[in-house]
C-alpha positions as a LaTeX table, in Angstrom:
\begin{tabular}{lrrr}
\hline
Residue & $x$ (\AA) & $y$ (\AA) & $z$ (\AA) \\
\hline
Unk1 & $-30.42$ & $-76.90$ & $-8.05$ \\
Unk2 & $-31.04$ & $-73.26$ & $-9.08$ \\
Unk3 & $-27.84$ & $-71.88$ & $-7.09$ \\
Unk4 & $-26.00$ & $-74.11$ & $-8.99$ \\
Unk5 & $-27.23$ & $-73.64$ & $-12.21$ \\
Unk6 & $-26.69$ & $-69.69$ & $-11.43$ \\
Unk7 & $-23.08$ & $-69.89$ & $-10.48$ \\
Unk8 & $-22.33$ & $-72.31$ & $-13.56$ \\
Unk9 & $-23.93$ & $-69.00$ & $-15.59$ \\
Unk10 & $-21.54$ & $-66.90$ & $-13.03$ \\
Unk11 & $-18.79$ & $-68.99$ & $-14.65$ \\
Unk12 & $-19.91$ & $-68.76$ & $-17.96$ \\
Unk13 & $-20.25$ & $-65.61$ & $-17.91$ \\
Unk14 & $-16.22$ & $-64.79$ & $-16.14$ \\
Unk15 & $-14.76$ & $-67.13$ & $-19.20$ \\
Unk16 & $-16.88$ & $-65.16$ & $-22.27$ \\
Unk17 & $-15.08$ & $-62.07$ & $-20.41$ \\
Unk18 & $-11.55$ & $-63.67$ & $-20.21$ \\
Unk19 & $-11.81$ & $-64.81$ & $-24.00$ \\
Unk20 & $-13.04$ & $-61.49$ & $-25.24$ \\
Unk21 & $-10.46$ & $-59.25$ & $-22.57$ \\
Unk22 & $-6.77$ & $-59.10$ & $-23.05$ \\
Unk23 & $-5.56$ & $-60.74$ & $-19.89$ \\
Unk24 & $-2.55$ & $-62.62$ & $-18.40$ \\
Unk25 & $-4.32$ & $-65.70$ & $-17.81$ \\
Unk26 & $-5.37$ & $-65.52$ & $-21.67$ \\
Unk27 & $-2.61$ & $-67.97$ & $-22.87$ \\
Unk28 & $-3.43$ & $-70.36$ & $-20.01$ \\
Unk29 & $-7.31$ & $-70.21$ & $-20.80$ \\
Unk30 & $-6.70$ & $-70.60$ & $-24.19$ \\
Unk31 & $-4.83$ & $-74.37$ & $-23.58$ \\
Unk32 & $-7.03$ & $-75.41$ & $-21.36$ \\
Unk33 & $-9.78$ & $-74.94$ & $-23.55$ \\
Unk34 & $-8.08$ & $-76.55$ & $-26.66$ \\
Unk35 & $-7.89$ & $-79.51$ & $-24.25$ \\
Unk36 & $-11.44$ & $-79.54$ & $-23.45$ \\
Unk37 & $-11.65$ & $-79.46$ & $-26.93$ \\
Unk38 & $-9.56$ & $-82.09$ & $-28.29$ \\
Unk39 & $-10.32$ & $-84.43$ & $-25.32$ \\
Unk40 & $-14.22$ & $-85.22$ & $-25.20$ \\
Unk41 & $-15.25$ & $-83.52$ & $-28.78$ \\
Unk42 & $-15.75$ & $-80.37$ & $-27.46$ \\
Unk43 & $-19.76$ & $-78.38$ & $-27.58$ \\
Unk44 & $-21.24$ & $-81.50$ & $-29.10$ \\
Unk45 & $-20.93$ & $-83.19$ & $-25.83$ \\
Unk46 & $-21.68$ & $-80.24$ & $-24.31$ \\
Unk47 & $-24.75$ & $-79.74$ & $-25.94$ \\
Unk48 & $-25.58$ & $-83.32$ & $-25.63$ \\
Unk49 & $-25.06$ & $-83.75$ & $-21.87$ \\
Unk50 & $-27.07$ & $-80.03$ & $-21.57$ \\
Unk51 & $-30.12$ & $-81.65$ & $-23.67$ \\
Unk52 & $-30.28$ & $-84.62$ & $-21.76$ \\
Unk53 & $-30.41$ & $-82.97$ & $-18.68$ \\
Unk54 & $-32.62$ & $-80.66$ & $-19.72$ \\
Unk55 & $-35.39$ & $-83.38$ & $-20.61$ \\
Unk56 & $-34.50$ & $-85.19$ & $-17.14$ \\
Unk57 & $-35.87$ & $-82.12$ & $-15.65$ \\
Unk58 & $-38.96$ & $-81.96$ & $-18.32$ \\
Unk59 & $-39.66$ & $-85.35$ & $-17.29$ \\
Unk60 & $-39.48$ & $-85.05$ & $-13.71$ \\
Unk61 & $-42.21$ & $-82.31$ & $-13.30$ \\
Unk62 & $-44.33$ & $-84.13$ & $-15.55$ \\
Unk63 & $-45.31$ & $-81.59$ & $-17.67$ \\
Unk64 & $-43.77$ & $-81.00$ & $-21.45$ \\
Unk65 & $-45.31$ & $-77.63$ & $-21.27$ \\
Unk66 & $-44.06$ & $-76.02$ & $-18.55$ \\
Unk67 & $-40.28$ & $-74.96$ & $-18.48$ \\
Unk68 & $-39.78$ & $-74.11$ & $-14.26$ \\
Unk69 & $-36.85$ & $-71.74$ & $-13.76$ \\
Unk70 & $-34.39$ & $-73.97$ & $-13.49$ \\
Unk71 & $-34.31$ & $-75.46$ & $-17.04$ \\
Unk72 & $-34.78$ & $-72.41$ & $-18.37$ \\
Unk73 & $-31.35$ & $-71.64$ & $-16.43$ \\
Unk74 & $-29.72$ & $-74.15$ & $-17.67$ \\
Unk75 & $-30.90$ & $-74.02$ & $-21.02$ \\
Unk76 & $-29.01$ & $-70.18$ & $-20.63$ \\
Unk77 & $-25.91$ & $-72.19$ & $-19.43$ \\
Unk78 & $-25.50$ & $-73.96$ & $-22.36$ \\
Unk79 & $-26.24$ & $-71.23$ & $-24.62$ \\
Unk80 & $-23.26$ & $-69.31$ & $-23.20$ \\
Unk81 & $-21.39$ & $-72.35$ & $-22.97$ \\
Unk82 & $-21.88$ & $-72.29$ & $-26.83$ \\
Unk83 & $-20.98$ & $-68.86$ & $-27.24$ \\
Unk84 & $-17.63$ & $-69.65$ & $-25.26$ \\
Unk85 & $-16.98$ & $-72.57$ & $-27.96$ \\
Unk86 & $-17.60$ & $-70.67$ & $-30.97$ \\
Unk87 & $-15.41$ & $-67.39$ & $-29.16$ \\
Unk88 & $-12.55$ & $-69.60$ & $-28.74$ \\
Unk89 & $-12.64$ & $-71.22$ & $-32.17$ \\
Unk90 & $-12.68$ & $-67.81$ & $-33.52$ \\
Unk91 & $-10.07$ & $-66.75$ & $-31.70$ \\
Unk92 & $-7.85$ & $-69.51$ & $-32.52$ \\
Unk93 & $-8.59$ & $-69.23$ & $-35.91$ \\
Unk94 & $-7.53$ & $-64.99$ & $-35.98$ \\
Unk95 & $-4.39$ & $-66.24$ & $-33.94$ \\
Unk96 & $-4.07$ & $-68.83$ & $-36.91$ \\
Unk97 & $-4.33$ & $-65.74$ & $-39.73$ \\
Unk98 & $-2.51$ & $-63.04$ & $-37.81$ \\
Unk99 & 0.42 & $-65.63$ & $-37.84$ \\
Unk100 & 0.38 & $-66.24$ & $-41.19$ \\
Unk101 & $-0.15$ & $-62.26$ & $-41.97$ \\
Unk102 & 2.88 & $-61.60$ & $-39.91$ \\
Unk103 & 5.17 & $-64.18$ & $-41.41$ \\
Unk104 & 3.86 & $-62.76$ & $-45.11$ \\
Unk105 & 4.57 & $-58.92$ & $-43.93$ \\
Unk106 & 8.61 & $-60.65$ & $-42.95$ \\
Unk107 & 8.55 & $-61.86$ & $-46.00$ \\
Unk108 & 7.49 & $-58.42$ & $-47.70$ \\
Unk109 & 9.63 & $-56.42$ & $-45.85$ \\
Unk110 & 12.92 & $-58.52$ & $-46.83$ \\
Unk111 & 11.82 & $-58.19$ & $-50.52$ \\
Unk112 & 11.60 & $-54.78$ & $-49.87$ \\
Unk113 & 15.31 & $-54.27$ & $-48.25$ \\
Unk114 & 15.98 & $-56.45$ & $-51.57$ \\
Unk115 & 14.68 & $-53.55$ & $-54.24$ \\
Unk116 & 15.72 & $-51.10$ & $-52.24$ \\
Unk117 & 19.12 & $-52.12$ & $-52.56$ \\
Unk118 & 18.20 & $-52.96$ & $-56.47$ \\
Unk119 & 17.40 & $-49.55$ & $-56.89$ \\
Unk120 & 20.49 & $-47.98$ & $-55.27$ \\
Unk121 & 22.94 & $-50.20$ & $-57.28$ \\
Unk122 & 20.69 & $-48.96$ & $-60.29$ \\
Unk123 & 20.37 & $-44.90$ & $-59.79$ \\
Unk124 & 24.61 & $-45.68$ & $-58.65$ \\
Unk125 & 24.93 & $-47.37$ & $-62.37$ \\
Unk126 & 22.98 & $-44.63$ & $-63.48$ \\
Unk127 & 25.35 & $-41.72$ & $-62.14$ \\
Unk128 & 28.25 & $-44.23$ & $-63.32$ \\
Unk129 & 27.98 & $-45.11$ & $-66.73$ \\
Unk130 & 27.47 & $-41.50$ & $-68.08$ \\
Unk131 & 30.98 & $-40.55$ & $-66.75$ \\
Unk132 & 32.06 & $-43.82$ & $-68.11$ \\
Unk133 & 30.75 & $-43.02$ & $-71.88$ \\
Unk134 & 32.65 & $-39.05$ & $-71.71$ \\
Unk135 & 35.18 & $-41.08$ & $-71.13$ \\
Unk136 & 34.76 & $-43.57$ & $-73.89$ \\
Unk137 & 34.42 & $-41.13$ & $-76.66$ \\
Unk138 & 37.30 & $-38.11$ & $-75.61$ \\
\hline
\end{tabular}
């Protein structure tokens, strides 16, 4: 049980570092994790499933006292299986924002190119209608 328990933490501990590193297989990581998500509701069942284990194992030693190594192992699996949940929902959510930031910055640089062009067609009127008032009054 405790190898297995230890490469599950292996695993953990490889998707933390492909959620927090820029890497080609981030886009791919990314889906598959929104379908864990969406499919079976995500850490609660996680952390459900990881509890109920965890007493199974309680239970079978016979002791409430005494945690052996391997539920304190995979008590540490589910912890970073929660910190993988909560990266990813972060992430998503700064993907989210920086989406929304870049559409607004579009939308501030047109309005820019837009006064700019105000302000040439104004200094232009500017240079303009003095010449066009000499005229006027010789």
């Amino acid at each position: 049980m405790v190898p297995v328990v230890l490469l599950t933490i292996l695993i953990d501990m490889v998707l933390i570092l492909l959620v927090l590193l820029e890497t080609p297989l981030k886009k791919t990581k990314t889906s598959s994790l929104d379908e864990i998500n969406h499919s079976c509701y995500g850490t609660a069942m996680l952390i459900v499933v990881g509890n109920i284990i965890f007493l199974v194992m309680i239970q079978k030693r016979g002791m409430m006292g005494h945690l052996s190594l391997e539920t304190t192992l995979i008590v540490l699996s589910l912890l970073l299986a929660f910190v993988i949940d909560r990266l990813h929902c972060r992430l998503v959510s700064l993907e989210k924002s920086m989406a929304c930031n870049l559409k607004r910055i579009k939308e501030l640089e047109e309005e820019n190119a837009c006064l700019n062009l105000r302000l040439r067609h104004n200094r232009n009127q500017c240079i303009i209608l003095p010449k066009v008032l000499k005229k006027m009054l010789l």
